[in-house]
C-alpha positions, 0 to 999 in steps of 0.5 A: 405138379398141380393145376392152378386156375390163377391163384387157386388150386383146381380138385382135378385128377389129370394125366397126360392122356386127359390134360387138355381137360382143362382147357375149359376153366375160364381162365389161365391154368398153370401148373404148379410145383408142389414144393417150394423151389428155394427147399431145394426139392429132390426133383431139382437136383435129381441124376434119374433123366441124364444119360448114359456114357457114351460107346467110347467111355466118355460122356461125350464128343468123339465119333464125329463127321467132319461138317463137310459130310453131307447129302446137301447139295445145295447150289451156292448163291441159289434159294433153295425150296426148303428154306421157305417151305410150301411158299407156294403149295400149302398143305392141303387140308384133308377131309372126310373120316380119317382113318390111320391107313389112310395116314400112313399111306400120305407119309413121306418115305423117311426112314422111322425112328429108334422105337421108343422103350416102356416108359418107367417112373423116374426116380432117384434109384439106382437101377432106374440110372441110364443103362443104355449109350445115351439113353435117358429115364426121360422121354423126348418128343418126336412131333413130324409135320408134312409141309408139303412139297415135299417137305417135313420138319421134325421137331425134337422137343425137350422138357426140363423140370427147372430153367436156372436163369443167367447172372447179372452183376452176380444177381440172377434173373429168368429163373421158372419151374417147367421148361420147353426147348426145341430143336428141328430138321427140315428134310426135303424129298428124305433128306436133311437140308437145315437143323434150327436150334432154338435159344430163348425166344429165337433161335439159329438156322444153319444148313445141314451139311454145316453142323457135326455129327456123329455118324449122319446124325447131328449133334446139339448142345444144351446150354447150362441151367438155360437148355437153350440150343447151340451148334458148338461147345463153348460160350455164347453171349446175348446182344446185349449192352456189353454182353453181359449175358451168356449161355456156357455149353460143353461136351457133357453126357451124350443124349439120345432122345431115339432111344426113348420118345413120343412120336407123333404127326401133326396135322396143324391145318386140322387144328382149325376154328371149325375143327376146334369149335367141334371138338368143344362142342363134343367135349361140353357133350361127354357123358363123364363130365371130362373134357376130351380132345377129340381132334385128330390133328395129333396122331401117333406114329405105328411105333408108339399107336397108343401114345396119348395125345391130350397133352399135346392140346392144353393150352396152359403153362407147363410150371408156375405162374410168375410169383408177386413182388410181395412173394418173398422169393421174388424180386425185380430189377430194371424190370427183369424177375428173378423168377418168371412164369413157366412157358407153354407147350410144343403146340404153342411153338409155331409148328405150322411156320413156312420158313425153317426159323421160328422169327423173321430175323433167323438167317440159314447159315452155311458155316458154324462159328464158335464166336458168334454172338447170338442174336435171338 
């Protein structure tokens, strides 16, 4: 991909060690395809980052717990503190130097994660295909965020190369180049109390004793084409006029992003006015003319120390900028696009919200229902 500064491609060499670099240019960066979606690129249709079987010889499903194994002991009709994280004790924001020793000893006791491989190029070749029960060429991204009170959140996030878009009266709409999505446990003194799924612009809650799981783990289904995010296989239609929009999911390849991933914690109350403020202060300083996150909100986990951070801060798009109406590969209908613009990144994801749903009208539910219609 390449930046684009608006419609003009920008001479940078980028990596995601230096991304945020481009938070300087006066304007909004996206990144761009090189090649023209509609040729049906390699990339598009490319087998490098789907999983491995599954240790029972499927591609998935088998070795779940019933929903009703769980450490959630929630008492019923009562509102437990973990719905609304720190409602009433904030995060308190640290100060001084800080130093990673330091980190370590503010960290919850939650058991550390599968320590992630070298990460390797992903190509088309037969020996860069999965090897490994549920591994994939393609990292994910562990984002941890102490809430206080006890609470964190991890935040599992996913990047795709392409969203397909759904049908309307065979006419497909949604369709962009880079794509987010993002799931999230909420643990509360260690132990798991509620997983949010996010679907589009919303996204659903549920307890965490209600969801399957293979072993204590719990199992999320990424929809076709869209990615976004379900508790169960099968359809699930929008609200909208006739339901005329639906996500498909199944029980395709298993996915485990343990296997190989980024981890980080975030530190969201060090992203600041004041601290951002420095930090472009300090960059517009940089003998080397490149712009450096120096901001240590971001901090890799001790299984991947040398993870880079950088990436984490551009506040550009991650895909193409919506195309014009004069773009032969575009059009509009009812004021929906076939093709839109690519979307931001995780720290655009409101990592710092106190509830364990990203919108207001999210309710935490107790029980999965294959029939329930999506409400975003």
């Amino acid at each position: 991909m390449t930046p684009y500064l608006e419609d003009e491609p920008l001479n940078r060499s980028i990596s995601l060690k230096n991304l945020d670099m481009l938070n300087k240019e006066h304007g909004r960066v996206f990144f761009t395809s090189k090649d023209n979606v509609e040729s049906r690129p390699e990339w598009l249709h490319s087998h490098a980052g789907i999983p491995g079987k599954s240790d029972n010889g499927e591609d998935g499903g088998g070795g779940e717990t019933s929903a009703k194994d769980s450490t959630d002991t929630q008492d019923s009709g009562k509102r437990a503190d973990w719905l609304g994280s720190a409602h009433e004790h904030p995060t308190p924001s640290l100060s001084g130097p800080r130093r990673l020793s330091l980190l370590r000893e503010s960290r919850p006791s939650i058991k550390p994660i599968v320590g992630r491989q070298r990460q390797k190029p992903i190509t088309n070749t037969p020996k860069n295909r999965p090897r490994q029960d549920g591994y994939s060429e393609a990292p994910a991204v562990l984002i941890l965020v102490d809430k206080g009170s006890g609470i964190v959140d991890a935040f599992w996030f996913f990047f795709y190369s392409y969203n397909l878009g759904q049908t309307v009266l065979n006419i497909r709409f949604g369709n962009h180049v880079g794509d987010w999505e993002h799931c999230m446990v909420r643990f509360e003194n260690g132990k798991p109390r509620g997983v949010f799924f996010s679907e589009h612009s919303g996204g659903q809650a549920y307890t965490f004793h209600a969801v399957e799981k293979r072993g204590v783990r719990p199992v999320i289904y990424s929809a076709v084409g869209s990615h976004a995010m379900y508790a169960n296989p099968g359809d699930h239609p929008y609200v909208l006029p006739f339901n005329m929009l639906k996500d498909v999911t199944d029980r395709g390849p298993l996915w485990d992003p343990a296997k190989n991933a980024y981890s980080y914690w975030y530190y969201y109350n060090d992203d600041s006015e004041r601290n951002r403020s420095r930090n472009a202060s300090s960059a517009a300083n940089a003998t080397d003319g490149h712009c450096r996150n120096t901001s240590d909100s971001l901090v890799p986990t001790s299984e991947n120390p040398a993870a880079p951070t950088s990436w984490f801060h551009y506040d550009g798009t991650w895909g193409d900028k919506l195309y014009g109406l004069a773009d032969i590969r575009q059009w509009r209908l009812f004021n929906q696009y076939h093709y839109v613009a690519g979307p931001r990144g995780p720290k655009f994801k409101r990592l710092d919200r106190k509830q364990i749903c990203s919108t207001d009208r999210c309710q935490v539910l107790q029980k999965v229902n294959p029939k329930q219609t999506w409400y975003g």
